[in-house]
C-alpha positions as a LaTeX table, in Angstrom:
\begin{tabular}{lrrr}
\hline
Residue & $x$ (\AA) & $y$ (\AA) & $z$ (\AA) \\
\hline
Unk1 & $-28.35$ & $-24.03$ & 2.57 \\
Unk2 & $-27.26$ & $-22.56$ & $-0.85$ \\
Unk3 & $-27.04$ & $-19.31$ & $-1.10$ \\
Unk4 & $-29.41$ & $-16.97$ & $-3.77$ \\
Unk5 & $-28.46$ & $-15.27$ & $-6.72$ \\
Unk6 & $-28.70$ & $-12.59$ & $-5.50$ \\
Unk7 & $-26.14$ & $-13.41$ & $-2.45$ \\
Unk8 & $-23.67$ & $-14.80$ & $-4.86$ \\
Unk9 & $-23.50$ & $-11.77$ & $-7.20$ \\
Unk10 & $-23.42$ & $-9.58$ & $-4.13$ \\
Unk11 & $-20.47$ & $-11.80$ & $-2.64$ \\
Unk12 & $-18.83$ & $-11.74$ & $-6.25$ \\
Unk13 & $-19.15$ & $-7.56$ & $-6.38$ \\
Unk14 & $-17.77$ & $-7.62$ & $-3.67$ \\
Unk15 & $-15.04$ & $-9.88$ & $-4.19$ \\
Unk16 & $-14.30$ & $-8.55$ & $-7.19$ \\
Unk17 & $-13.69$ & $-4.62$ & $-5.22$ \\
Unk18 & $-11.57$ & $-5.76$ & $-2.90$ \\
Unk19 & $-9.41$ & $-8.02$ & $-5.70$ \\
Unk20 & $-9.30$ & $-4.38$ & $-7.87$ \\
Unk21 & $-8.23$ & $-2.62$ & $-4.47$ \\
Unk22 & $-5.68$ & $-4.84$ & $-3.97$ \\
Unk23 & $-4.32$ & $-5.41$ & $-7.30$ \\
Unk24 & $-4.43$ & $-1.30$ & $-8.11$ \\
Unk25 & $-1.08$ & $-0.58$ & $-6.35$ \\
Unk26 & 0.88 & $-3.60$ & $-8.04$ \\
Unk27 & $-0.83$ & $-2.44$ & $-11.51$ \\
Unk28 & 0.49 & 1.37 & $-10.73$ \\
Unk29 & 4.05 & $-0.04$ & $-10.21$ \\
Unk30 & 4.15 & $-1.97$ & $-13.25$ \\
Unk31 & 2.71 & 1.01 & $-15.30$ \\
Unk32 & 5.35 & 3.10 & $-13.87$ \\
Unk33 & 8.61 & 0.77 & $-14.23$ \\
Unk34 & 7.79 & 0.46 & $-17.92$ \\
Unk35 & 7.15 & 3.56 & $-18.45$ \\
Unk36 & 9.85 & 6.07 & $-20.47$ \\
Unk37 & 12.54 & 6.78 & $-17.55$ \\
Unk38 & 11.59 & 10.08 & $-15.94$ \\
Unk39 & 15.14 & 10.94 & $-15.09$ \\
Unk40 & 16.32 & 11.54 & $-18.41$ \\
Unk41 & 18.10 & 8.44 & $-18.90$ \\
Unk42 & 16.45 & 7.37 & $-22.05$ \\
Unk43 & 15.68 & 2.99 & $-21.13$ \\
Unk44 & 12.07 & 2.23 & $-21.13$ \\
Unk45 & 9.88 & $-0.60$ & $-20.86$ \\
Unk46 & 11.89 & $-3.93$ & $-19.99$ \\
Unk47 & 15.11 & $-1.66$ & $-20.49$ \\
Unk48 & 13.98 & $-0.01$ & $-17.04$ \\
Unk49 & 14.91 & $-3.28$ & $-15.41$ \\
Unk50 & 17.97 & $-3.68$ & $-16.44$ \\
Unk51 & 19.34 & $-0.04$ & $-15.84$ \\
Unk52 & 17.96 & $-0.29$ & $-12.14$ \\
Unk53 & 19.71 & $-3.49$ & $-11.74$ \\
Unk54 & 23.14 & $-2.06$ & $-13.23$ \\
Unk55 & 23.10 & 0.99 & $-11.56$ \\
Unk56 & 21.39 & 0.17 & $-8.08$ \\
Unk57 & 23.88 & $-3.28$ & $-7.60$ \\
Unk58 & 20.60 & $-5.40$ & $-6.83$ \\
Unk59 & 22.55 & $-8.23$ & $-7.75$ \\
Unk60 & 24.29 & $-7.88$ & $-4.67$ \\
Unk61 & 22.03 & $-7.20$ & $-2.79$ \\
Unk62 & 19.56 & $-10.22$ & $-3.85$ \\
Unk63 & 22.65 & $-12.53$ & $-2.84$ \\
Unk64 & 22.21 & $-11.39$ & 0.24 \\
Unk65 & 18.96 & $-11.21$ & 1.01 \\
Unk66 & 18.54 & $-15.16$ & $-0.55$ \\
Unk67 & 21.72 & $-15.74$ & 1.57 \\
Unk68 & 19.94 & $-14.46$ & 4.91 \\
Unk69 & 16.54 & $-15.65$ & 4.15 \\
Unk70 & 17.79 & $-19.16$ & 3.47 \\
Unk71 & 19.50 & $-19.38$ & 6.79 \\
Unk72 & 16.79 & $-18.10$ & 8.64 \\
Unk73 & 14.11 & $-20.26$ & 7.10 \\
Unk74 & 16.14 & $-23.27$ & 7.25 \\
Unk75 & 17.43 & $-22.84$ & 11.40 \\
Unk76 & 14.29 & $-21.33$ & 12.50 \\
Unk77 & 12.22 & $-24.21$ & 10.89 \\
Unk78 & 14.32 & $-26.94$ & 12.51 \\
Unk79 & 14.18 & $-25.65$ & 15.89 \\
Unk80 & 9.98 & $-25.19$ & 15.51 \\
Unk81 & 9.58 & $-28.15$ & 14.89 \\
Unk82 & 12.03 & $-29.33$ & 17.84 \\
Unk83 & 10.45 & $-26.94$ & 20.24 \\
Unk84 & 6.82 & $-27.16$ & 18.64 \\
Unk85 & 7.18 & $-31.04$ & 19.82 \\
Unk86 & 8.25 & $-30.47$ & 23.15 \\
Unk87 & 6.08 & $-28.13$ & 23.65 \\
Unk88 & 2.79 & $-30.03$ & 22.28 \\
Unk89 & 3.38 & $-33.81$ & 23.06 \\
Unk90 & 5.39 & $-33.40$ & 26.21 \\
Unk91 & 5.23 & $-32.73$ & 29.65 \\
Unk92 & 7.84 & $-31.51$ & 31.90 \\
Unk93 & 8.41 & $-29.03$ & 34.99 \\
Unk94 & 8.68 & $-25.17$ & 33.70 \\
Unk95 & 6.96 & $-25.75$ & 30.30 \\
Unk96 & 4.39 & $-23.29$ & 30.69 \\
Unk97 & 6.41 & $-20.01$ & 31.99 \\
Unk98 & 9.21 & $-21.54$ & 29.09 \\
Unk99 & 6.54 & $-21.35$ & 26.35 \\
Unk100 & 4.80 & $-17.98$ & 27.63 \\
Unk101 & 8.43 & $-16.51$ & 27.30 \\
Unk102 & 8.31 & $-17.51$ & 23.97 \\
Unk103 & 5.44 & $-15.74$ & 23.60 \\
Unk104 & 7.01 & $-12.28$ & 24.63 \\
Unk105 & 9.10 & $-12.92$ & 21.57 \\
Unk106 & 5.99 & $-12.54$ & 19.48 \\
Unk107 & 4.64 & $-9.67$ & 21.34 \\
Unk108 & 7.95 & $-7.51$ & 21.57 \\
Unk109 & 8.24 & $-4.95$ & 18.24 \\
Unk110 & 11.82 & $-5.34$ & 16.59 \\
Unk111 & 11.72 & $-1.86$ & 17.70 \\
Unk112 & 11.71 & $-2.27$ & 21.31 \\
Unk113 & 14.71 & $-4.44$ & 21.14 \\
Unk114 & 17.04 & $-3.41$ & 18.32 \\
Unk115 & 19.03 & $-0.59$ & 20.34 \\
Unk116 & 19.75 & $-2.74$ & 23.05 \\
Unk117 & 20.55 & $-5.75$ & 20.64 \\
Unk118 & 23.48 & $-3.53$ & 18.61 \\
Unk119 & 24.73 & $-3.11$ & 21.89 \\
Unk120 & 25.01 & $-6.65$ & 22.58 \\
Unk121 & 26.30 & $-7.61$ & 19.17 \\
Unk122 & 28.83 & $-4.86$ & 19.12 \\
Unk123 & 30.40 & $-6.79$ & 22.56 \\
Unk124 & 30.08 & $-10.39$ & 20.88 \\
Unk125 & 32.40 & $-8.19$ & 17.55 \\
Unk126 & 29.00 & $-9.48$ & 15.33 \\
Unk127 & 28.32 & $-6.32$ & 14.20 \\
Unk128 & 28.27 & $-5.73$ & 10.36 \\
Unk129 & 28.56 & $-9.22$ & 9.99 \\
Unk130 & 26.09 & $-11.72$ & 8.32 \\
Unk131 & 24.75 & $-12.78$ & 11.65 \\
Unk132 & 24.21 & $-9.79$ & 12.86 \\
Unk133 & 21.25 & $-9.78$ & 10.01 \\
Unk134 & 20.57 & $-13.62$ & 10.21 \\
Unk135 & 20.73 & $-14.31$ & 14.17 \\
Unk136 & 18.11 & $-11.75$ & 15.44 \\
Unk137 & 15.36 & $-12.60$ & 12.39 \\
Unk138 & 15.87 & $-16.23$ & 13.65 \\
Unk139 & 15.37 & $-15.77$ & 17.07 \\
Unk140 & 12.37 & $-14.25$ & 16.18 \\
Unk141 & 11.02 & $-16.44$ & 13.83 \\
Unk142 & 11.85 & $-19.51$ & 16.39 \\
Unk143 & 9.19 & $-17.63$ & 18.28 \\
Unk144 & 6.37 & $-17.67$ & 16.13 \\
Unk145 & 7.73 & $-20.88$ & 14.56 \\
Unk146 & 7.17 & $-22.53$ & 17.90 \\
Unk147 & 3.74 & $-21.06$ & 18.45 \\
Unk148 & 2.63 & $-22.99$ & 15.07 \\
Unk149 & 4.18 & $-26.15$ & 15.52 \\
Unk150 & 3.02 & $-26.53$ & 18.97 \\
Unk151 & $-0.66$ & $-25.66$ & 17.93 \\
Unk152 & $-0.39$ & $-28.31$ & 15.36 \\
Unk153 & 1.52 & $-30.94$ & 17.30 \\
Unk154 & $-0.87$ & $-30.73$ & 20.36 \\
Unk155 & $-3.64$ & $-31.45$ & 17.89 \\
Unk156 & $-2.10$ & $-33.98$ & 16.12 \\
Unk157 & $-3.68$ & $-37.71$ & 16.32 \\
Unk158 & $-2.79$ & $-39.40$ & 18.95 \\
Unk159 & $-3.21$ & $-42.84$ & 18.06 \\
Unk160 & $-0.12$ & $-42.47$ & 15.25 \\
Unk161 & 1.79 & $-41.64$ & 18.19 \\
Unk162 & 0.61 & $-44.31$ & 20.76 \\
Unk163 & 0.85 & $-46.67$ & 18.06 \\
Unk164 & 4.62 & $-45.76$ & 17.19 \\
Unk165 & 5.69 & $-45.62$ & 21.10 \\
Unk166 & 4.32 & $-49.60$ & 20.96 \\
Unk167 & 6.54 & $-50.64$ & 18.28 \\
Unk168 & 9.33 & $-49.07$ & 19.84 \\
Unk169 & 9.70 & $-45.76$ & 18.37 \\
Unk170 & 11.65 & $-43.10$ & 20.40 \\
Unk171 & 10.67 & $-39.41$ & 20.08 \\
Unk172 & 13.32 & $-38.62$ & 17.52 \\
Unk173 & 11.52 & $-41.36$ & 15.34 \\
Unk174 & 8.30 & $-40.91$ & 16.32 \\
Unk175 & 8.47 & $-37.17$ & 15.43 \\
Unk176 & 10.11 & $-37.36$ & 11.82 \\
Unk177 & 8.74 & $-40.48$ & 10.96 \\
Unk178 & 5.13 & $-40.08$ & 12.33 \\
Unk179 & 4.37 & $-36.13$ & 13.11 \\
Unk180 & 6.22 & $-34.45$ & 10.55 \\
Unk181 & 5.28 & $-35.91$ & 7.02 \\
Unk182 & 1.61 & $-35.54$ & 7.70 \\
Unk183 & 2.74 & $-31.81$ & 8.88 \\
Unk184 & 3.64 & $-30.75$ & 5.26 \\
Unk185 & 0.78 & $-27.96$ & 4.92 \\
Unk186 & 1.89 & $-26.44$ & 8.43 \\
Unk187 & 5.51 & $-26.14$ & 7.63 \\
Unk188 & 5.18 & $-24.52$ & 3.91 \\
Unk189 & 2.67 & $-22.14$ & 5.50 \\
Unk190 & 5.31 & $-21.65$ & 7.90 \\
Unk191 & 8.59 & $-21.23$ & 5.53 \\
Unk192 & 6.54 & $-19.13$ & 3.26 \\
Unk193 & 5.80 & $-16.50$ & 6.48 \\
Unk194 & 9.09 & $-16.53$ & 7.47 \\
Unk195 & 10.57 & $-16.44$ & 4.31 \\
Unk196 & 8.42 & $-13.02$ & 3.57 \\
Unk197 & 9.39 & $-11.37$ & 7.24 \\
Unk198 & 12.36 & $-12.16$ & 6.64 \\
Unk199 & 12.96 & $-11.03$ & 2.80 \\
Unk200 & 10.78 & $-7.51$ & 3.66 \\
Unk201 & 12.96 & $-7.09$ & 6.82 \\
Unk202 & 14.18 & $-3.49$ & 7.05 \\
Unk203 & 14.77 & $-2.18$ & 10.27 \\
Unk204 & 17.77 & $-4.73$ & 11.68 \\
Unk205 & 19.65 & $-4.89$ & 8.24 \\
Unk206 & 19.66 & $-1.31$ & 8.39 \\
Unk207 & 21.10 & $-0.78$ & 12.30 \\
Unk208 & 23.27 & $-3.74$ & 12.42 \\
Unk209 & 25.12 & $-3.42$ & 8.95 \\
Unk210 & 27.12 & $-0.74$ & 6.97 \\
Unk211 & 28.89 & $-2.65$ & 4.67 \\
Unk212 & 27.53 & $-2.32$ & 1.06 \\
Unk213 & 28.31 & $-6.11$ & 0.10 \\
Unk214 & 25.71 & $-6.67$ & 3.38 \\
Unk215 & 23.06 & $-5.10$ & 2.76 \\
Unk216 & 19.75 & $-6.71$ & 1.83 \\
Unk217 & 17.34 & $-5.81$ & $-0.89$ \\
Unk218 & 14.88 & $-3.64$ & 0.56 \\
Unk219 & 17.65 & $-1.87$ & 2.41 \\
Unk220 & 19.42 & $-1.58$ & $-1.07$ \\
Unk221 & 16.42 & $-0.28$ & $-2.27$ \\
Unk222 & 15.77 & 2.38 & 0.17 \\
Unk223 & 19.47 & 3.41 & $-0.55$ \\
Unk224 & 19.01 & 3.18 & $-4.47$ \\
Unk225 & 16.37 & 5.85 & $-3.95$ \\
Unk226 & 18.29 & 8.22 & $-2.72$ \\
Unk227 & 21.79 & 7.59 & $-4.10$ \\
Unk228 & 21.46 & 6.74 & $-7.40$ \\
Unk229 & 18.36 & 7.70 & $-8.84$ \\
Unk230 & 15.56 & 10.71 & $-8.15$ \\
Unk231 & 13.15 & 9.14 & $-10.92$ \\
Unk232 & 10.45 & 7.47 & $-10.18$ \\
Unk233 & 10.57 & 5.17 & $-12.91$ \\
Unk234 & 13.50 & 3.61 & $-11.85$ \\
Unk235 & 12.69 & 3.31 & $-8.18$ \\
Unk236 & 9.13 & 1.52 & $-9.33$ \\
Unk237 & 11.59 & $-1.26$ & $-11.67$ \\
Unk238 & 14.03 & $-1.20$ & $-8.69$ \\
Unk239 & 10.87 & $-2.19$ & $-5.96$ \\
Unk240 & 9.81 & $-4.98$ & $-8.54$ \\
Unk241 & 12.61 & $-6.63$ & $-8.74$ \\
Unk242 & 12.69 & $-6.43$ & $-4.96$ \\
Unk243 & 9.31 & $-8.11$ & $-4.45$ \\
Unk244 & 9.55 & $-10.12$ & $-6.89$ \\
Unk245 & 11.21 & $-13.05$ & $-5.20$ \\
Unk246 & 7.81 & $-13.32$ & $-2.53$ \\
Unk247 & 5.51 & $-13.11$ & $-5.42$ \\
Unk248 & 7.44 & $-16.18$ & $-6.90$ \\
Unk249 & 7.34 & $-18.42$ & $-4.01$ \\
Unk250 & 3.86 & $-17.20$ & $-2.68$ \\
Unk251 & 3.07 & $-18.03$ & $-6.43$ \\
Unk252 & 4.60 & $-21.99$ & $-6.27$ \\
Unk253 & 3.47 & $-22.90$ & $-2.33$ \\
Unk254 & 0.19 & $-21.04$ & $-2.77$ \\
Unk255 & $-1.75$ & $-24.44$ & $-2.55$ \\
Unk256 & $-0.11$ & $-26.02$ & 0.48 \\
Unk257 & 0.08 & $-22.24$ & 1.88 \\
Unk258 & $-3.75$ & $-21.86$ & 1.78 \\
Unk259 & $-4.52$ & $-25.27$ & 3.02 \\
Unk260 & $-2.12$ & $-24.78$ & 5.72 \\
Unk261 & $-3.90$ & $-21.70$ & 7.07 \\
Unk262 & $-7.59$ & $-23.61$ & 6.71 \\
Unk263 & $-6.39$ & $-26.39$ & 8.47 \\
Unk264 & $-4.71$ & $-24.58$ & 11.31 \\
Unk265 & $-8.07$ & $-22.32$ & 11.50 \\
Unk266 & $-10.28$ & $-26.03$ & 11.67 \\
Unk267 & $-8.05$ & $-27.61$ & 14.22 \\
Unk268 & $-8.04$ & $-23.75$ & 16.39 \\
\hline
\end{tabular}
């Protein structure tokens, strides 16, 4: 049935408040990082941007972040789409308590853990390290990583894979060769999560590190704000520059990210 006029101009109004709700914030930050620098500085507009980047080191601090964020997407990926195919096509003794324990990994708040987990790196002499950033953000991201394969993976179409285990294809073959290309909308939806819990990750780069040269951008930032700078102006161009980086690659897998979440919400 199609829908009225008067139900499509309602939807659009209504559309169109929540778009100017959302947006309002992002315009407010943009206003204020171009604005005339608050702090007596004298840079304004674009000038903003580069004073916050001089004087806040986000160069460094975007290194690592990219550094982390990579590694995390990259491992964490991988082993979803390992464990996501165990998990979904196969059958084996323990595979339900194993993949409720994975679940716990979703459940549990960083919060909840990250006392006990210093502790434990501090022992291992990973403490202020890169790994002490990198290795807990994967672990967690395996978690929810194998949650999402596995949902795809059990749904999959199982006459691709009957078909490949008759002309001799083994499960290493059968899953890169037959499950995983047609899986392209489920793993950019995946990398681009990750890649934003990851990025806006705050609370383990901030227990687990105190070297300057480690810490990540929003952890930078959070520093910058209190360091270096007591104007807002600066602190707005210092948090775009931050966010930047998800806007850009929200921005380029937006397609594939969308039909990645219809298709998971179909096949759920």
């Amino acid at each position: 049935m199609r829908a009225s006029l008067t139900e499509r101009i309602g939807n659009y109004a209504l559309l169109t408040v929540f778009g100017l709700f959302a947006l309002g914030p992002i315009v407010t930050i943009l206003a204020a990082a171009l604005a005339p620098d608050d702090a007596g500085s004298g840079s304004s507009g674009f000038g903003n941007f580069g004073k916050a980047w001089e004087i806040g080191h986000f160069g460094t601090y975007l290194r690592m972040s990219v550094a982390v964020s990579v590694t995390v997407v990259v491992v964490s990926v991988l082993l979803s789409i390992l464990s996501g195919y165990a998990f979904g096509t196969m059958r084996f003794r323990g595979a339900g308590p194993l993949f409720y324990l994975f679940l716990i990994g979703i459940m549990m708040p960083t919060e909840a853990i990250v006392v006990p987990l210093y502790f434990d790196l501090r022992t291992l002499g990973l403490t202020d390290t890169f790994w002490a950033v990198a290795l807990p953000q994967i672990a967690q991201s395996v978690a929810f990583g194998t949650f999402w394969m596995r949902a795809y993976f059990r749904s999959s179409s199982r006459s691709m894979v009957e078909a490949a285990r008759l002309d001799g294809a083994g499960h290493w073959r059968t899953l890169w060769l037959v499950l995983v290309p047609p899986a392209r909308p489920a793993l950019v939806t995946l990398i681009v999560l990750v890649f934003m819990w990851t990025w806006n990750e705050f609370l383990i780069p901030l227990v687990m590190v105190t070297s300057e040269s480690l810490r990540t951008a929003p952890l930078g930032l959070a520093f910058f704000s209190g360091q270096y700078t007591s104007g807002f102006t600066l602190l707005a161009a210092g948090a775009v520059i931050v966010g930047l980086p998800v806007v850009l690659v929200y921005a380029f897998l937006q397609r594939h990210f969308i039909a990645g979440m219809l298709e998971g919400a179909v096949r759920e």
